[in-house]
N, C-alpha and C positions, 0 to 999 in steps of 0.2 A: 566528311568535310573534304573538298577538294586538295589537294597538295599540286596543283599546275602553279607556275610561277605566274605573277601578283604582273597582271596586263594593264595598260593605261588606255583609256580611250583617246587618243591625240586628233582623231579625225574619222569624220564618218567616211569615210572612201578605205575599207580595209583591206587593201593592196597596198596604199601608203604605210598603213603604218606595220604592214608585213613587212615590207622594205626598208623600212626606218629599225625592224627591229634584228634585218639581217646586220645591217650598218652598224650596229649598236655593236652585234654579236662581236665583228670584227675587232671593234673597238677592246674588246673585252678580252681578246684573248691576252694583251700582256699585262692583263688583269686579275691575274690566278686564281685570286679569291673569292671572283664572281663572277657568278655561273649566270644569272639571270637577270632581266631587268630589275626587279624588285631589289636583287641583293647588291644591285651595281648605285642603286640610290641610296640604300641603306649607308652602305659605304664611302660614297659620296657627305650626307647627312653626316655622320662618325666625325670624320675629316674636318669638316666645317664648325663643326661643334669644338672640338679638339683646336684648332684656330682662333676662335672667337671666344671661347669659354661658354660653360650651361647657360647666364640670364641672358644674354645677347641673340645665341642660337634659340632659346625657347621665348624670344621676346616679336624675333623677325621669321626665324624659320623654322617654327616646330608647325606651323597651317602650308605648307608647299611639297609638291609630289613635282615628278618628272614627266611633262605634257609629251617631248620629244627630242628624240637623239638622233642621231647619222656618225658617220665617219669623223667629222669635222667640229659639226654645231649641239649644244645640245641647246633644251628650253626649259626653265625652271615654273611652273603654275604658280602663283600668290593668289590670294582672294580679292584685292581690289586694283585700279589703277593706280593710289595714291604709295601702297606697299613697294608695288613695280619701279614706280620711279626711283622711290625711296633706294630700295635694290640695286636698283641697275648704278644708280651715282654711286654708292656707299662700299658694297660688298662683291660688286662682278669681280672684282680682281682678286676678292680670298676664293669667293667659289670655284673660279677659272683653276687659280692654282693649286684648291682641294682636288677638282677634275684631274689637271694635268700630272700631282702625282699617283693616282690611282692607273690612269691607263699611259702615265709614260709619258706624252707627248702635249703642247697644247693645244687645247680647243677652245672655240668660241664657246662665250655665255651668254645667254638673254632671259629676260623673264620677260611673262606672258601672262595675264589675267585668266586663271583656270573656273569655268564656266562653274564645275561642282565645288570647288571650296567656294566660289564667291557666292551660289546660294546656301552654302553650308554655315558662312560669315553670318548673312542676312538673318538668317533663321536666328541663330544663337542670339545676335542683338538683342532680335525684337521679344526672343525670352526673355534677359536678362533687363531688360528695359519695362518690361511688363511686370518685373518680382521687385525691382528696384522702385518703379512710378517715377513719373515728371520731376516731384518731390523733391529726388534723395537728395542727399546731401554730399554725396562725392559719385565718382565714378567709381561703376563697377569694376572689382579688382585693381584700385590706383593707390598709390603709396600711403595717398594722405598723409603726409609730409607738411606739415600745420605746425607754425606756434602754438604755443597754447592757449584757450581760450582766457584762462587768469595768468598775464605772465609772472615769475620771479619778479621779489622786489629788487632784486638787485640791476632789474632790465631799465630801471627810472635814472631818468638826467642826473638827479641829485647824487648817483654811484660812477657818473662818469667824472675823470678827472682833467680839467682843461687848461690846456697851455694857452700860452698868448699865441703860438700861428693856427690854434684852431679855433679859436673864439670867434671867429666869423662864420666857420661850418657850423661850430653847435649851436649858433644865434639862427644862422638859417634853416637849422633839423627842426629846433626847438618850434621856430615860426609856421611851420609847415603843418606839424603836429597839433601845435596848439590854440591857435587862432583860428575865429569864425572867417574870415577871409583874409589869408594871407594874400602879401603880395606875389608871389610867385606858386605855382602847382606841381613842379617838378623839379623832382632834384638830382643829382645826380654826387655819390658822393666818391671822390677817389686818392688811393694813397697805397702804399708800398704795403708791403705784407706786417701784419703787427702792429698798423696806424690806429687801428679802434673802429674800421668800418663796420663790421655787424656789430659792435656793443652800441655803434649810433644809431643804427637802425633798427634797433631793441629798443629804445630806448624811446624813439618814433612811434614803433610801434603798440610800448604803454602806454605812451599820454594819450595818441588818436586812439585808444580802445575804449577811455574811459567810456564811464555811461552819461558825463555829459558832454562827448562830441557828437558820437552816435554814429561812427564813421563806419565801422566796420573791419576793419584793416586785415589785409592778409598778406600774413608774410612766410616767405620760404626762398629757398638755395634756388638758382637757377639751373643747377643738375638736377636738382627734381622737378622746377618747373617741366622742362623738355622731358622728363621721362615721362610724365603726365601728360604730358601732350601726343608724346609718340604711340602711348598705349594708348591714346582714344584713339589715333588714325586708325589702329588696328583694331581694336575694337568698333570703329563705326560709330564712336560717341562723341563726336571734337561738339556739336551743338551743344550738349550738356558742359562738356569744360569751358568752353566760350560763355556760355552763360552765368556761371559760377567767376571766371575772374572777372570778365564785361562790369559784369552789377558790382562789382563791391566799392565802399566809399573810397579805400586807401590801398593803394598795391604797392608791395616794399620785395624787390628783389634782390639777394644779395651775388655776388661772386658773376656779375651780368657778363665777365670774360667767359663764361661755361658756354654760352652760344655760338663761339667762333666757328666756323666751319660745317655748321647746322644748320643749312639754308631755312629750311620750312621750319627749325624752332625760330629763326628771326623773322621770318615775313611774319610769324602769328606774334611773336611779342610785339613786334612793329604796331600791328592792328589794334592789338590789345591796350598797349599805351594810347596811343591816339582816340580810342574810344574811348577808355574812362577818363582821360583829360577832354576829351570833349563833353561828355555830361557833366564837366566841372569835377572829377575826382582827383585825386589827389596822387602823386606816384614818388615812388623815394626808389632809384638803382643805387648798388651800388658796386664797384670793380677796381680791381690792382691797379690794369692801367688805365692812362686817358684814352676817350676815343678816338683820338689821332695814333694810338699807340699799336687798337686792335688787328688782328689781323683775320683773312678771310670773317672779312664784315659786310655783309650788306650797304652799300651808298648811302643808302636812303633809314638803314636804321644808323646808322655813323652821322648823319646830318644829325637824326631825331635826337641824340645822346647828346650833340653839341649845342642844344638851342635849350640842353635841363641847365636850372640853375650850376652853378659849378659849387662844390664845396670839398675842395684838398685840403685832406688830413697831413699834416708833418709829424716826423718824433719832436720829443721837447726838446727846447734849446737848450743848449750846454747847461748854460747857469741855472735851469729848471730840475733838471733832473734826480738832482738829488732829493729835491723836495716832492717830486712825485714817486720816488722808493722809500723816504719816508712814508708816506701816506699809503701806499703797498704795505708794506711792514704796521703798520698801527690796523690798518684794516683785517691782514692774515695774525696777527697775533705772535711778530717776531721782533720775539728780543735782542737786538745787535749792537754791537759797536759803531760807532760813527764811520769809522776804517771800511768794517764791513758794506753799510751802507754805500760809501763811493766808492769801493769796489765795484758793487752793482751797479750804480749809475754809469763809471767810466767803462764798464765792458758792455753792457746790454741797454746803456740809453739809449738805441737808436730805434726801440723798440718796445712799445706799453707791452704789447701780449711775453717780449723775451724776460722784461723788467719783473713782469708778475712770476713767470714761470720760475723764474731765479729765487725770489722769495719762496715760494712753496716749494723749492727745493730746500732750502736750509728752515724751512720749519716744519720738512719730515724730518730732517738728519740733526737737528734738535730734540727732536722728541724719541730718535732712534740710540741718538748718542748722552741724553740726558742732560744735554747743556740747560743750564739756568740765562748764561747769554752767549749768544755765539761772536766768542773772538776773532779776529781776523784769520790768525793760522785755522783754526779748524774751518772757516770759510772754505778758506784757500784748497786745504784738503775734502769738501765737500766736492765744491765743484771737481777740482781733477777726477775723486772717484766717479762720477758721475757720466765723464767724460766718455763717450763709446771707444772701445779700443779697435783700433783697426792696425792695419798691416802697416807698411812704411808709405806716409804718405807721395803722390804722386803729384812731380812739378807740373803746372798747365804751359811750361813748353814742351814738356816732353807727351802732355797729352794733346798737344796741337799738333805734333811732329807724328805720332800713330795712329789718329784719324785720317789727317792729311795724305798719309803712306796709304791708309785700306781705304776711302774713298776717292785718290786720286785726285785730290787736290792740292797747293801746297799754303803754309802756315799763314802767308802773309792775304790768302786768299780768305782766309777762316778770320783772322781779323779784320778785313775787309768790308766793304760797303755791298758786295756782292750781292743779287737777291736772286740769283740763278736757281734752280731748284736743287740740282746737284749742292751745289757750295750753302744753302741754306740748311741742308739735310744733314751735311758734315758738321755745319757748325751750331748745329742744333744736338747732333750726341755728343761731340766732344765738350758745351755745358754741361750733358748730363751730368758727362763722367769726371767733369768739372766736379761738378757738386757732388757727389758721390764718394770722391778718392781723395780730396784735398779739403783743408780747413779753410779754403780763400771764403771771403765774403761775397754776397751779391754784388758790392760794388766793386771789385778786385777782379772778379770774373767778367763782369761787366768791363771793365777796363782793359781784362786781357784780349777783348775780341770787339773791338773797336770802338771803343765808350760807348755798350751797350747801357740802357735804361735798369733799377733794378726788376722793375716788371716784365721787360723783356726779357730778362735770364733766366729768371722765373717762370714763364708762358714755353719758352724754348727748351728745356728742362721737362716742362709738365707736359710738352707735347711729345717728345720721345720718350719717354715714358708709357703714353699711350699707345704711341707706333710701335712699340716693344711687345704690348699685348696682343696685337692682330697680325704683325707682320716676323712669321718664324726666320726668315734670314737676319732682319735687324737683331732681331734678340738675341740667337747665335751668334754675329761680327760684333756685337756689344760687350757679351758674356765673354768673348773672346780677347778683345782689348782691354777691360777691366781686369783679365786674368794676367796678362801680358803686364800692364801698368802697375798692377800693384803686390808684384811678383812671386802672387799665389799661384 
């Protein structure tokens, strides 16, 4: 077996790419650890991987080899166009600076459609398309990510509990579901985090499943939608998932904020909606926030969002709420004090999913502590044990006065109207760390940075968060200020 270092064909004129690979060499030498082309990709790959994490790097670039390099530029191969673009918008800026710490200095990135992975793509398809048939029933290798085909009974109308401001949403979930021609085909449902949006769109989706609608209904997260989606661009199969959501009677997506910033997952949901409401299907979103709220959203899917029915969930009103921890509590089987009960209502009404979690906290530590009912004090001592202990908490001016210092801008710019990208970037960690380092609530946070939404705090939070996982400097100046703030 040969041991010559691992050559790339980059072009049939082999002076070019003799020259491309004296270029390379150069490149390489404040590159200690690689010797060769082969080991300088390897390495490159490593870096990238170590960036982005295993399923991202084995999702986009475990099919890409190195077409060609020089002094300045290199070229990354993918197997199709739709990958490339994908790429180029997405990740030239981790691969550039996996490059740039390898040899030191930076360089240009591009990807290029490599002639041998893309008949390499081809091939595999039309295998895996030929052992699967027309037929199948998912794509090859996809989450499949599916309600189930018999849901829980607990998924039915009659287990959800309705206040008066949502008795217009679940009159209109309920219509959608249930009637041979409602008046409206789309719905769109939205509310703060812990409003009941998936338990209504569970809930949708058991009555249209029965067997006398005959609808079909498929429901699933819109982080898996698009992951579904992105593995068939890669795969070569988007006709087979098109076909599969197109046809069905009822399409219910939930968490529809997961697509922000996902060009190509909104153009195909775009499409997606509009065709099954156009063979008369039926569609149920639903998302934290309104679509006036969304950000980096498509126009034209932002219109589509605003012409679904509307149906905003609220928490219950004051004078409700006890009676809906009542009905928690008879439902999980806790025995309590009255005391206890508006305990629970005045800390955690502003929220069904907090309301319930509260209960099923005091009827583990009922059954741990042997209570026959649980009194108020031992409440009291339930929840504080329960409580996460953390360091001394940190005031949000003083976390707006330490962002402000490492991103160079000042506090009153962070509470601000600001939509610069600088000043949006700052006042998107200092929520993080917002939320993170202090007990303030959504709405207290919200308040401190210039009467944000709570969806907004939330969405700005979740998105540093994410920039934390792909961008190694954030996560350092992060890891850095959180150490600083809360004076570990």
């Amino acid at each position: 077996m040969s041991t010559e270092p691992e050559r790339v064909d980059v072009s049939s004129h082999t002076q070019k790419a003799h020259d491309q690979d004296g270029a390379l060499r150069e490149s390489l030498r404040s590159c200690t650890h690689c010797a060769t082309r082969g080991e300088f990709w390897q390495a490159v790959q490593q870096s990238i991987k170590d960036r982005l994490g295993l399923e991202r790097f084995g999702l986009w670039f475990r099919q890409s080899e190195l077409m060609s390099a020089d002094d300045q530029r290199i070229v990354v191969g993918v197997p199709n166009v739709i990958i490339q673009q994908f790429l180029t918008a997405k990740y030239a800026g981790a691969v550039a600076a996996a490059v740039e710490g390898l040899v030191g200095r930076p360089m240009e990135v591009s990807f290029d459609v490599a002639p041998r992975l893309f008949r390499q793509m081809r091939a595999s398809r039309s295998a895996e398309l030929r052992q699967s048939g027309p037929e199948a029933g998912h794509l090859p290798g996809t989450f499949r990510a599916r309600a189930p085909e018999s849901p829980p009974s607990e998924w039915g109308f009659d287990r959800l509990i309705v206040c008066r401001p949502n008795r217009l949403p679940f009159a209109a979930a309920r219509e959608l579901a249930g009637q041979e021609n409602p008046r409206f085909r789309f719905l769109h449902v939205s509310g703060d985090y812990g409003s009941g949006k998936t338990a209504l769109l569970r809930a949708i989706f058991a009555l249209a499943g029965g067997p006398e609608r005959g609808l079909a209904p498929v429901l699933m997260t819109a982080e898996d939608w698009c992951n579904e989606y992105y593995l068939a661009i890669q795969r070569k199969t988007t006709h087979l998932f098109r076909a599969r959501f197109r046809s069905c009677g009822m399409f219910l997506l939930d968490d529809v904020q997961f697509v922000q910033g996902k060009a190509g997952g909104q153009l195909e949901l775009l499409h997606t909606v509009k065709h099954i409401l156009d063979r008369d299907g039926r569609v149920a979103l639903s998302g934290t926030p309104h679509p006036d709220e969304l950000q980096e959203i498509d126009p034209a899917l932002r219109s589509l969002l605003k012409g679904a029915f509307p149906a905003v969930l609220l928490p219950p009103a004051p004078d409700e709420r006890l009676e809906v921890v009542k009905e928690l509590a008879a439902r999980r089987g806790l025995n309590a004090t009255r005391d206890v009960l508006r305990l629970i209502a005045d800390r955690y009404g502003e929220s069904f999913t907090a309301m319930e979690s509260a209960v099923c906290r005091l009827v583990l530590y009922a059954g741990v502590e042997g209570c026959g009912k649980v009194e108020l004090t031992a409440a009291q001592c339930a929840f504080a044990a329960m409580q996460p202990v953390t360091a001394r908490p940190a005031d949000l001016g003083a976390i707006k006065a330490a962002v402000g210092e490492a991103f160079h801008v000042t506090p009153e710019q962070l509470a601000g109207k600001s939509r610069s990208r600088t000043v949006c970037r700052a006042r998107h960690a200092a929520i993080y760390l917002a939320r993170r380092l202090t007990g303030a609530s959504l709405t207290e946070v919200g308040r401190a940075f210039g009467g944000m939404s709570h969806s907004s705090v939330k969405h700005a939070a979740d998105k540093t968060a994410a920039d934390i996982a792909t961008d190694a400097q954030l996560s350092s100046l992060i890891e850095r200020l959180e150490k600083r703030l809360s004076g570990a």
